[in-house]
BAFI-3210 file (N, C-alpha, C; in Angstrom, 3 decimals, decimal comma, padded with zeros to 6 digits):
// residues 269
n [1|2|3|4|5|6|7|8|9|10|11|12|13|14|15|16|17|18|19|20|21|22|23|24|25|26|27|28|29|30|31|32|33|34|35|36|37|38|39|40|41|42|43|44|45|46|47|48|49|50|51|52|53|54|55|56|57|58|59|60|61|62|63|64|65|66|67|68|69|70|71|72|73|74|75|76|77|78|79|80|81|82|83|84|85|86|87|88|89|90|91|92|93|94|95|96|97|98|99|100|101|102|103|104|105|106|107|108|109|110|111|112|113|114|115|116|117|118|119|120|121|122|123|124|125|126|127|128|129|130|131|132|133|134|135|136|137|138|139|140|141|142|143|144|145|146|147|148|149|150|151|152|153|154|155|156|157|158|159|160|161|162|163|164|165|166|167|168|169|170|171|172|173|174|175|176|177|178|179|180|181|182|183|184|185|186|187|188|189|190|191|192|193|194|195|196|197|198|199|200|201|202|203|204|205|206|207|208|209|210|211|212|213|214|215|216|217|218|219|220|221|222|223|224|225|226|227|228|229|230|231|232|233|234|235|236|237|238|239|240|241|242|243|244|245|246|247|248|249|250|251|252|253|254|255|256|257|258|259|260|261|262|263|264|265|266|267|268|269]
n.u [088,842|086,549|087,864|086,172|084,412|081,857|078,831|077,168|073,725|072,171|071,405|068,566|069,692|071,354|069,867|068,530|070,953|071,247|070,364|070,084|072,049|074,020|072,040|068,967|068,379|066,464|063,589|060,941|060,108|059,049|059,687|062,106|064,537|063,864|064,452|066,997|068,442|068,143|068,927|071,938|072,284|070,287|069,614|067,808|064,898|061,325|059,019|056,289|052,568|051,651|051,968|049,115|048,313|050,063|050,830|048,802|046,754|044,647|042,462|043,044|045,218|043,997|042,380|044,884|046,087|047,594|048,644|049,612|051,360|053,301|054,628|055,570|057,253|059,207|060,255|061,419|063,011|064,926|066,195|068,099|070,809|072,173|070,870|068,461|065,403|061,780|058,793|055,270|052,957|049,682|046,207|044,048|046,126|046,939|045,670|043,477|044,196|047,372|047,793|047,726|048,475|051,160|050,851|050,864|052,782|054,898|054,514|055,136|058,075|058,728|058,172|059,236|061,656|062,358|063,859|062,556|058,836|056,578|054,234|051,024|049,628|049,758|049,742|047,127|048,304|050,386|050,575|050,218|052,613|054,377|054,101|054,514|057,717|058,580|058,644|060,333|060,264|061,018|059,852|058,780|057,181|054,809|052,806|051,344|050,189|048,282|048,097|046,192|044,364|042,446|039,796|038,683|040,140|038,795|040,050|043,241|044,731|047,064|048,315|048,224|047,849|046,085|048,073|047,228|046,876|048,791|050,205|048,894|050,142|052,448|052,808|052,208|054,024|055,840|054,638|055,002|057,629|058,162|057,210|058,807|059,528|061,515|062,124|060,574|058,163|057,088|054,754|053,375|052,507|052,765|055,378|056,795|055,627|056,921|059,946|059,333|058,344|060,583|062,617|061,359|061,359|063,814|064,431|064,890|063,769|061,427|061,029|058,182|056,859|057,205|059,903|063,016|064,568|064,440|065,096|065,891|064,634|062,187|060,280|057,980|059,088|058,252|056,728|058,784|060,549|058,962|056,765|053,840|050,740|050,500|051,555|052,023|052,195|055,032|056,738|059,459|060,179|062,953|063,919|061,812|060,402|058,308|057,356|059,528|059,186|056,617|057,743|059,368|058,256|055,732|057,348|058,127|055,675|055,323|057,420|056,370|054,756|054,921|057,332|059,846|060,935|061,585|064,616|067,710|069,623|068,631|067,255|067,781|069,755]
n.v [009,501|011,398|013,232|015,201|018,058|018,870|020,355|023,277|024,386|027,184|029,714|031,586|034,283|034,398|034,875|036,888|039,119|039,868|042,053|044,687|043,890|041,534|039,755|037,551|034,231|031,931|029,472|027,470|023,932|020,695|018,335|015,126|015,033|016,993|019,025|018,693|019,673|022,333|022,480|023,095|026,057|027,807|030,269|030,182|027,548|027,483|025,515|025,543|026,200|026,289|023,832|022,666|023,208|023,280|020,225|018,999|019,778|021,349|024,109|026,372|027,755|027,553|024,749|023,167|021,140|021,053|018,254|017,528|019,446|019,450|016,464|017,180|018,816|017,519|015,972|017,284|018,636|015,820|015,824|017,966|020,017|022,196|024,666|026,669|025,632|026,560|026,381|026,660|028,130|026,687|027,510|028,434|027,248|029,272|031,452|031,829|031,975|033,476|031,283|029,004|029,159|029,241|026,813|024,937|025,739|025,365|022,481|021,534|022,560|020,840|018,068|018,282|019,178|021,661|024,700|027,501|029,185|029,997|032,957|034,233|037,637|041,264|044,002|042,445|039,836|040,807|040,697|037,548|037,260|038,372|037,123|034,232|034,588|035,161|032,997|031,497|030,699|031,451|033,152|034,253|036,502|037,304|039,785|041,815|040,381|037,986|034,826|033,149|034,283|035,015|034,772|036,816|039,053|038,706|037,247|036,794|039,171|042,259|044,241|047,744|049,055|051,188|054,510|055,322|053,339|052,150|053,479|051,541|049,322|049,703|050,124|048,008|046,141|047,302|046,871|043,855|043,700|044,783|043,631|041,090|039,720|037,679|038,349|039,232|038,399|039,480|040,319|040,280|043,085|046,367|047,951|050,760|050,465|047,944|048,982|051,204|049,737|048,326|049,877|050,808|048,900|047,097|044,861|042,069|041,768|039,804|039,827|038,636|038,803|041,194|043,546|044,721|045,412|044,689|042,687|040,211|037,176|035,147|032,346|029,977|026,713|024,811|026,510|028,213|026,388|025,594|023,891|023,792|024,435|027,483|030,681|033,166|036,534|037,741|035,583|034,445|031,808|029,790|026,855|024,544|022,046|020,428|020,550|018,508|016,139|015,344|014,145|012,142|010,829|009,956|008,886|006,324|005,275|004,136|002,659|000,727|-000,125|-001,020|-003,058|-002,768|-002,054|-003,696|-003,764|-005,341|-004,400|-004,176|-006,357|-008,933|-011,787]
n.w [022,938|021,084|018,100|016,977|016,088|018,509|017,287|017,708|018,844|017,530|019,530|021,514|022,496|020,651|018,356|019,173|019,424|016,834|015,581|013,286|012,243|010,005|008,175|009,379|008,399|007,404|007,192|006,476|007,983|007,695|008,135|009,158|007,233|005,031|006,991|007,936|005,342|005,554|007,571|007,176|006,264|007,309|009,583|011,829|011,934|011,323|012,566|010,764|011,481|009,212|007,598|008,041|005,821|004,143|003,833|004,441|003,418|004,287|004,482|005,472|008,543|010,856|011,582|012,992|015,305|018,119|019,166|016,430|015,765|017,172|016,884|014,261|015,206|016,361|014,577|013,522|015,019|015,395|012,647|012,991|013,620|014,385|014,039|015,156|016,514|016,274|017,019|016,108|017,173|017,876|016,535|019,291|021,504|022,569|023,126|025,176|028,232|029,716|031,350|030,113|027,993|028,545|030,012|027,306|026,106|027,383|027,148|024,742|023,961|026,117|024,776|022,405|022,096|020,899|020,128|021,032|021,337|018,713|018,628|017,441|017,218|018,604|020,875|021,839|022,545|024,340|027,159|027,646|026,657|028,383|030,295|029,674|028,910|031,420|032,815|031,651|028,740|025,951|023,248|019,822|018,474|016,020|013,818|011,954|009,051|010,151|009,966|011,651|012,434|010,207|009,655|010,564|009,732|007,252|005,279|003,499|003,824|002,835|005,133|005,860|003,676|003,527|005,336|007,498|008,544|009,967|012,332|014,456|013,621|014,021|016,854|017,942|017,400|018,979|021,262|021,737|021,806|023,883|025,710|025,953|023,874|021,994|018,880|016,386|014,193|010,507|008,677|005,542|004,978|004,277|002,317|003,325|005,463|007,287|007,145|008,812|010,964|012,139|012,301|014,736|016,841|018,971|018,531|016,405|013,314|011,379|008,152|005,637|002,944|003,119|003,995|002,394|004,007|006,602|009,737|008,373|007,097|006,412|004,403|003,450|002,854|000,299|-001,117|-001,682|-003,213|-005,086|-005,206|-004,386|-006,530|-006,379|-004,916|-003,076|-003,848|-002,724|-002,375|-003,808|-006,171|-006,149|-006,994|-009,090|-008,484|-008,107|-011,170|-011,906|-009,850|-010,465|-013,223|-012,886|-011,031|-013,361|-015,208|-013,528|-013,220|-015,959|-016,696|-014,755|-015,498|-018,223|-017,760|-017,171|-014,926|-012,026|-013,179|-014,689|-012,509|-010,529|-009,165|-007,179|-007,627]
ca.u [087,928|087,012|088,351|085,531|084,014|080,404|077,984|076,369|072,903|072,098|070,377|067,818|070,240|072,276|069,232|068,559|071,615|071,766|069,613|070,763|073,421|073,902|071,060|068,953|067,884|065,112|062,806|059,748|060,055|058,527|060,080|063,650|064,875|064,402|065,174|068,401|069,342|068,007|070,180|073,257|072,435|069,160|069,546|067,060|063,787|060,297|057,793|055,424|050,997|051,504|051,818|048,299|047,849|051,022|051,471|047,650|045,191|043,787|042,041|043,575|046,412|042,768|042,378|045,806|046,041|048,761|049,529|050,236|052,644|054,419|054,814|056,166|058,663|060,241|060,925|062,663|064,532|065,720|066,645|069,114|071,698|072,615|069,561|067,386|063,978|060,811|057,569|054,480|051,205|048,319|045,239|043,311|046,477|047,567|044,832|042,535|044,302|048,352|048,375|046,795|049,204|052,038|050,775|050,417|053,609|055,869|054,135|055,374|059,176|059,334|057,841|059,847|063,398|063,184|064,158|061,270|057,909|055,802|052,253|050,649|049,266|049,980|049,578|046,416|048,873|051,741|050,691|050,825|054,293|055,313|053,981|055,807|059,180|059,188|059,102|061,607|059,652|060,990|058,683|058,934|056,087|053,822|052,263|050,909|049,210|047,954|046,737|045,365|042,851|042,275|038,441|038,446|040,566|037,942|041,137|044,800|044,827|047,943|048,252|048,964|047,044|046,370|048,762|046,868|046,295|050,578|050,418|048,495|050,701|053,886|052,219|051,705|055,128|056,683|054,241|055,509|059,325|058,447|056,620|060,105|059,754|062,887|062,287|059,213|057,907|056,394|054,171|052,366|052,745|053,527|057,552|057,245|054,444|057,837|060,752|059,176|058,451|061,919|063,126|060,705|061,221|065,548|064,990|065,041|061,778|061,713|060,061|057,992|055,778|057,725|061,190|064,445|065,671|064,036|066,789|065,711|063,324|061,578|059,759|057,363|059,947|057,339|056,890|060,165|061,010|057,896|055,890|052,771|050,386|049,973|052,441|051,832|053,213|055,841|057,398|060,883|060,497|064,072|063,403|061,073|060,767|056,890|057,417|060,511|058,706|055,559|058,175|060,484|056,348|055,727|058,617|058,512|054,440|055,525|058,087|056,596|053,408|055,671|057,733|061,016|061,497|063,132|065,792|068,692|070,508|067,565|066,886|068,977|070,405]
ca.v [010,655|011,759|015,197|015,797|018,912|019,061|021,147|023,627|024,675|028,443|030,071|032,471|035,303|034,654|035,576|038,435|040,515|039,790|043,643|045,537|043,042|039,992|039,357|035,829|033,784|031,366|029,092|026,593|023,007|020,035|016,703|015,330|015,179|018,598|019,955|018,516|019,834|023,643|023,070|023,672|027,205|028,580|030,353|029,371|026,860|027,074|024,179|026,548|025,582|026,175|022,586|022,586|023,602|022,545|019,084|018,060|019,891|022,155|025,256|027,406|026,980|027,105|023,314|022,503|020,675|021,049|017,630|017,914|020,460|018,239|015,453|017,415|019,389|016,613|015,366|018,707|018,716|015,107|015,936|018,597|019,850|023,076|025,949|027,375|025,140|027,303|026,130|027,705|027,338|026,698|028,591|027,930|026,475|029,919|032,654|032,248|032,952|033,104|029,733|028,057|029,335|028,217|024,548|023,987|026,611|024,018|021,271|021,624|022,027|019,599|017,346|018,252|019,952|023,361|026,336|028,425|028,915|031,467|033,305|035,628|038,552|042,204|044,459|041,310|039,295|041,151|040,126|036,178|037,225|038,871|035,424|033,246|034,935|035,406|031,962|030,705|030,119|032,306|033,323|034,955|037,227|037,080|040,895|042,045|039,690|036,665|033,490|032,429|035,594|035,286|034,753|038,023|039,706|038,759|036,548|036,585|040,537|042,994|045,305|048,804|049,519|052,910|054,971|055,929|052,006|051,912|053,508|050,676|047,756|050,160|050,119|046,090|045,666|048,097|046,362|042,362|043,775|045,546|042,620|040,133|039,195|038,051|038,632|039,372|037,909|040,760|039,093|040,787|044,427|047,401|047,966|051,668|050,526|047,118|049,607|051,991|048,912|047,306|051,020|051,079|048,731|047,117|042,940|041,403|041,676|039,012|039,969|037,759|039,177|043,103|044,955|043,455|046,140|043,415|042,240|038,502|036,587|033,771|032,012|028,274|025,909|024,222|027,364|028,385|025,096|025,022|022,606|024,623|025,378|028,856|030,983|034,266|037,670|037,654|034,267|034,004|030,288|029,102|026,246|024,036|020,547|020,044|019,464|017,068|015,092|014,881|013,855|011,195|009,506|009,312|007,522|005,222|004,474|003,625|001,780|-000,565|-000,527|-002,006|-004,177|-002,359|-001,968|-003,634|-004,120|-006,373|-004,016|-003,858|-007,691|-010,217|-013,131]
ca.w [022,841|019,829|017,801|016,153|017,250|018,864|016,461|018,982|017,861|017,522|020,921|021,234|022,227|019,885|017,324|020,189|019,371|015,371|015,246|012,382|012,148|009,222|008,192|009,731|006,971|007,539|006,476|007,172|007,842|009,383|008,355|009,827|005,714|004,643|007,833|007,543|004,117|005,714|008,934|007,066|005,618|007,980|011,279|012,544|011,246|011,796|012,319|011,332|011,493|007,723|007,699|007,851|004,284|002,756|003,906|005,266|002,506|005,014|003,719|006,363|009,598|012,027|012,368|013,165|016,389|019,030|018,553|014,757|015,539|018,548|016,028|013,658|015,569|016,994|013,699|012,590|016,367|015,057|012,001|012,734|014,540|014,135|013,600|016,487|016,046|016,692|016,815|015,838|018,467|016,769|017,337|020,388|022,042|023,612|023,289|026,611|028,906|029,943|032,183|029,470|027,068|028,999|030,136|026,135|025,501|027,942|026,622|023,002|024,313|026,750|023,813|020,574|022,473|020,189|021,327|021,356|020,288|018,593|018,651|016,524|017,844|018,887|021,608|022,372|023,171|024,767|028,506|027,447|025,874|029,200|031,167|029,408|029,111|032,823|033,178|030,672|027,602|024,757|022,083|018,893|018,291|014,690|013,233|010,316|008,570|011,041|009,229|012,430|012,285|008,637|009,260|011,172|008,679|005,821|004,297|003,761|003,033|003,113|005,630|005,803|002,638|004,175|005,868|009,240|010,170|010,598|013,592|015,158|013,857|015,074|018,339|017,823|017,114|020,397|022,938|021,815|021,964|025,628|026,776|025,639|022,628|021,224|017,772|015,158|012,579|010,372|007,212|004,800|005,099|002,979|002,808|004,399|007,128|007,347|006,948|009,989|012,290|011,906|013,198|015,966|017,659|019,182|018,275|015,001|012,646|010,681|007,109|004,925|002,639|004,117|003,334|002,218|005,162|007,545|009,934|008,363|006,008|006,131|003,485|003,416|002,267|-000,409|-001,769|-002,744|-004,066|-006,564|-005,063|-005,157|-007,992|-006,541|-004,698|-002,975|-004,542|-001,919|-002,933|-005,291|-006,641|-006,487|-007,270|-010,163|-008,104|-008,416|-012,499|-011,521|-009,256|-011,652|-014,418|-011,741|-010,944|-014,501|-015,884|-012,580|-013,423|-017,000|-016,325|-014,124|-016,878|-019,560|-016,955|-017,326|-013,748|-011,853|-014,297|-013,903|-011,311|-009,083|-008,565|-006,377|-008,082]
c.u [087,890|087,233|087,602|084,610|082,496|079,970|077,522|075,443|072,825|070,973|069,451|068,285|071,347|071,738|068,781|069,312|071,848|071,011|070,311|072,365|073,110|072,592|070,509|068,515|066,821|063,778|061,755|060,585|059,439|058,616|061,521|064,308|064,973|065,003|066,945|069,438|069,065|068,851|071,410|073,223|071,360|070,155|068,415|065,579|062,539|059,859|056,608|053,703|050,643|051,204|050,447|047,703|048,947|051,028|049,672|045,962|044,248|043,716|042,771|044,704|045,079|042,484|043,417|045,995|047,396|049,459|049,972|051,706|053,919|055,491|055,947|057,732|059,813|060,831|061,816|064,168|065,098|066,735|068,013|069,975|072,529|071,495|069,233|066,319|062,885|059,635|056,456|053,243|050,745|047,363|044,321|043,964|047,165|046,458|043,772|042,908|046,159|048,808|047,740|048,142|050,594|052,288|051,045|051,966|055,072|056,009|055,167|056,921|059,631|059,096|058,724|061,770|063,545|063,991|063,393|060,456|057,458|054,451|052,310|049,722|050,006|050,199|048,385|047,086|050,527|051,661|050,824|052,506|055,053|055,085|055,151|057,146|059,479|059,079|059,478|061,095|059,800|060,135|059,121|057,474|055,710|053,101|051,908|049,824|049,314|047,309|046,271|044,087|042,433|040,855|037,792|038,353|039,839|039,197|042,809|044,789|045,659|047,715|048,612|048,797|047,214|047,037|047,846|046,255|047,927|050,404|050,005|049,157|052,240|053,845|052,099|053,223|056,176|056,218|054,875|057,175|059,264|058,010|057,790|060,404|061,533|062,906|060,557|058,770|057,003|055,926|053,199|051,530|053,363|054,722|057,201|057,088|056,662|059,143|060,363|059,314|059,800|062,652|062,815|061,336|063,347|065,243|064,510|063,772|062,655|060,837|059,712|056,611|056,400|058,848|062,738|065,181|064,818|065,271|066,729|065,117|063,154|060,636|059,141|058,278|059,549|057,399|057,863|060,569|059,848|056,941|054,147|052,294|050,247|050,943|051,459|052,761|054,672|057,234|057,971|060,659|061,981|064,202|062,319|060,579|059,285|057,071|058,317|060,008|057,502|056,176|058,973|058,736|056,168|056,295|058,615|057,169|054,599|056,318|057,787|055,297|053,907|056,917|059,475|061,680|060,573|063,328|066,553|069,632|069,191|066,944|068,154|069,235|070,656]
c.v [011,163|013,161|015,853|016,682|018,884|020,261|021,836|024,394|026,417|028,897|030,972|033,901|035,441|035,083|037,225|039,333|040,710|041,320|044,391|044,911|042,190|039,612|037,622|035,731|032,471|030,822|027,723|024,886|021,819|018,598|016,849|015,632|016,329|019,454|019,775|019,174|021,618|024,270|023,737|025,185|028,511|028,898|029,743|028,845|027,031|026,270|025,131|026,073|025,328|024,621|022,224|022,331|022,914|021,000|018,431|018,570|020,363|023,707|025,993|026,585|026,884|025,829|022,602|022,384|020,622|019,427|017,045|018,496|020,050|017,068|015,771|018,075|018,406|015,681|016,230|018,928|017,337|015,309|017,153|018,831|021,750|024,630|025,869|026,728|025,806|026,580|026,954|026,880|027,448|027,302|027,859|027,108|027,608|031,345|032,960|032,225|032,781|031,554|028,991|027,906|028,605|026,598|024,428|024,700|025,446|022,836|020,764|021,649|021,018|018,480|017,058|018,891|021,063|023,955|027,548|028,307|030,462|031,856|034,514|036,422|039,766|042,147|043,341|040,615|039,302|040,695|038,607|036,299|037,285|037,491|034,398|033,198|035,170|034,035|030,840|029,847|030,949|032,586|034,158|035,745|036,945|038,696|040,589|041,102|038,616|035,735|032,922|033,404|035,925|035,312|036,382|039,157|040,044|037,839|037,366|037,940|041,169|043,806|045,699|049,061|050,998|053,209|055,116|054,914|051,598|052,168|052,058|049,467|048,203|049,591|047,946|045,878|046,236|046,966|044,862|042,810|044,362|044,101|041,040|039,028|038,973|038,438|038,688|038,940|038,785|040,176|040,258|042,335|045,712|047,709|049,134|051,176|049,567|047,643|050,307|050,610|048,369|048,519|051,216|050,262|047,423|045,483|043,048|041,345|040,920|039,238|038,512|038,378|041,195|043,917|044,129|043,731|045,113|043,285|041,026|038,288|035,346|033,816|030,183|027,811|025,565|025,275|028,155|027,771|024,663|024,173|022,835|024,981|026,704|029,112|032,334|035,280|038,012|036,624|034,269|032,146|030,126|027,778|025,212|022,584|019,937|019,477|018,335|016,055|014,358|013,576|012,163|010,098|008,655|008,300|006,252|004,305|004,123|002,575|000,052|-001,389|-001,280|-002,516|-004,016|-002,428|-002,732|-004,108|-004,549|-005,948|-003,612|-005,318|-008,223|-011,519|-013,956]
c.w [021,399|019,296|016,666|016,967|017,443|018,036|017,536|018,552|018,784|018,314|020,769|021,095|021,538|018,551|017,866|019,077|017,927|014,990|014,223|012,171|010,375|009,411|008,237|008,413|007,960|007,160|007,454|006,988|008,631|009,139|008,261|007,990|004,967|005,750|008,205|006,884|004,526|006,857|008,308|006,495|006,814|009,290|012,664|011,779|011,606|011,483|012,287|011,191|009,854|007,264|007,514|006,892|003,801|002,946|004,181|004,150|003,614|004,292|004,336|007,746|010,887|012,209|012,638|014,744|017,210|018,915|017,706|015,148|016,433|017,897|014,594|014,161|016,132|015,890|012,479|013,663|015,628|013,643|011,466|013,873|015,073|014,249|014,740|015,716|017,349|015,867|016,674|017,361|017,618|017,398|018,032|021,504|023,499|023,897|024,535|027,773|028,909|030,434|031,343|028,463|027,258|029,574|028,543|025,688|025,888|027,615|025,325|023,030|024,803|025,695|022,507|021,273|022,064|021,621|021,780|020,811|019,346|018,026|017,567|017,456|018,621|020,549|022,763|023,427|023,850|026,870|028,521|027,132|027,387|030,185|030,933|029,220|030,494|033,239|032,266|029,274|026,569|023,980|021,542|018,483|016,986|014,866|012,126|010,163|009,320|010,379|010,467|012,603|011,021|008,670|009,631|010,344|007,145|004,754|004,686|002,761|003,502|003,938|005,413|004,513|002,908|005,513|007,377|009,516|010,408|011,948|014,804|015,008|014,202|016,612|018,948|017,996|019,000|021,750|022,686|022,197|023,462|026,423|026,957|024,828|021,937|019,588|017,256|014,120|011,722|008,987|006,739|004,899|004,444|003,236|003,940|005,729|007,673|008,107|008,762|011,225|013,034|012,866|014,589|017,347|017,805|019,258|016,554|014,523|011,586|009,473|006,415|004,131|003,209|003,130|003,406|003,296|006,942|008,333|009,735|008,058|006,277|004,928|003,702|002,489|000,816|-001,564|-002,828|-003,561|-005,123|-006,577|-004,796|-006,253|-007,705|-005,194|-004,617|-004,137|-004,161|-002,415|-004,213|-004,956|-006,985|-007,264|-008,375|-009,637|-008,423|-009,841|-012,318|-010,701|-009,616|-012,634|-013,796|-011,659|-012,289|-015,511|-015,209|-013,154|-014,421|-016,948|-015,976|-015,050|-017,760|-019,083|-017,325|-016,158|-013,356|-013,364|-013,532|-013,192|-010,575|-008,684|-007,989|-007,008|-006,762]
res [x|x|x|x|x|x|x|x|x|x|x|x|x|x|x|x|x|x|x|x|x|x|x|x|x|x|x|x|x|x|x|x|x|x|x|x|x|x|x|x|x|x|x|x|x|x|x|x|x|x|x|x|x|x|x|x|x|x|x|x|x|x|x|x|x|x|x|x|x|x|x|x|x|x|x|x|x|x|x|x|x|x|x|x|x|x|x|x|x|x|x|x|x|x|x|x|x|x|x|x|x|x|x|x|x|x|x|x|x|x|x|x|x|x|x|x|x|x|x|x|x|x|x|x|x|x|x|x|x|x|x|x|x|x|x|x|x|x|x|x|x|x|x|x|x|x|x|x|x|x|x|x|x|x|x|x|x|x|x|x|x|x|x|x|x|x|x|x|x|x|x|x|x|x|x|x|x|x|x|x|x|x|x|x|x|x|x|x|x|x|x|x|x|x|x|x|x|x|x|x|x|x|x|x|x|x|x|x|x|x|x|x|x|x|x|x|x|x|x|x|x|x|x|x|x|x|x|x|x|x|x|x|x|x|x|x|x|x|x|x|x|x|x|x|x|x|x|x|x|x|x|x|x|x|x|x|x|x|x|x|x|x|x|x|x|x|x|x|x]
***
């Protein structure tokens, strides 16, 4: 038998009770290779529709297809071992009605293994929330700023500009945590409006684009790491890898231009 100990990956209520606790940490991913190198530090990962744009050259996360996001998650569930893997729905996979939401909500687990998924939308969609948590389908809720309603929105614009439209994304935030939401994802929102919601309401808001007093951040992997020419306001570049991987191409296409490579430790005798 062996005495090496089983890894045991991180549950939903075990992001449940983290509330005003240690803060989660958290980030995007959606191939087994990076999600690997994010298992050992993230709480938990999203496969999030972003994918759309970062990895597929889509203008927006609106044409990303349920099974894009199937494909991908099951190659973030392989690639780790450790993190809570949450999937994103894509739009049009959960919005008409509850039993729709959950055939495609079941679908996407039984398919990839996460551990939960998650929708964007408020108070809209707090009776899908309460559907699918009553029959064993976790979900993480999405506020604030929705890139799946960005055409609605007029674009990818901050909320909570002015003070007397808070109340309504308070109210957004109370009904997903009554309806059993385990946690929030709160994007692109002025700190106070951030700061008040995080108070309001007793699970984990996850900022991005919010308030460092968040109980947890996420951030698009890509992003951080530099691999973008353009980067929200939100977004600390850790990171520089875009010029390094420019500079790593270049040397390789020269190289093989003036017949340097292989060199005599890269052929077989």
């Amino acid at each position: 038998m062996s005495s090496q100990k089983k890894i045991r990956r991180t549950t939903v209520p075990q992001i449940a009770v983290r509330k005003g606790g240690e803060p989660i940490v958290s980030l995007t991913s959606y191939h087994a290779h990076t999600a690997a190198i994010v298992d050992k530090y993230a709480d938990f990962i999203l496969v999030g529709d972003s994918l759309g744009m970062v990895m597929h050259g889509m203008d927006s996360t609106v044409g990303v297809p349920l099974d894009l996001m199937i494909m991908h998650g099951r190659a973030v569930v392989r690639g780790t071992q450790k993190a809570l893997i949450v999937v994103d729905m894509p739009f049009g996979s959960y919005e008409e009605s509850p039993g729709v939401a959950f055939r495609n909500a079941a679908k996407v687990m039984k398919e990839t293994g996460c551990g939960a998924i998650k929708i964007e939308g408020g108070k809209r969609m707090a009776e899908t929330i309460r559907f699918l948590t009553e029959r064993g389908i976790p979900v993480m809720a999405h506020i604030g700023l929705t890139p799946q309603s960005s055409h609605v929105m007029g674009g990818f614009k901050t909320q909570g500009r002015e003070e007397d439209s808070w109340p309504a994304h308070i109210e957004d935030a109370v009904a997903v945590a009554e309806a059993g939401a385990f946690s929030v994802v709160v994007e692109g929102v002025v700190e106070g409006l951030a700061d008040q919601i995080t108070a309001a309401v007793d699970i984990p808001t996850i900022g991005i684009g919010a308030s460092k007093n968040c109980d947890g951040q996420i951030l698009v992997l890509e992003d951080m790491l530099g691999l973008n020419e353009w980067t929200p306001k939100f977004v600390k570049v850790y990171g520089d890898l875009g010029p390094s991987i420019e500079k790593a191409v270049s040397d390789y296409a020269e190289e093989v231009r003036e017949r340097t490579f292989p060199g005599p430790d890269q052929v077989y005798r």
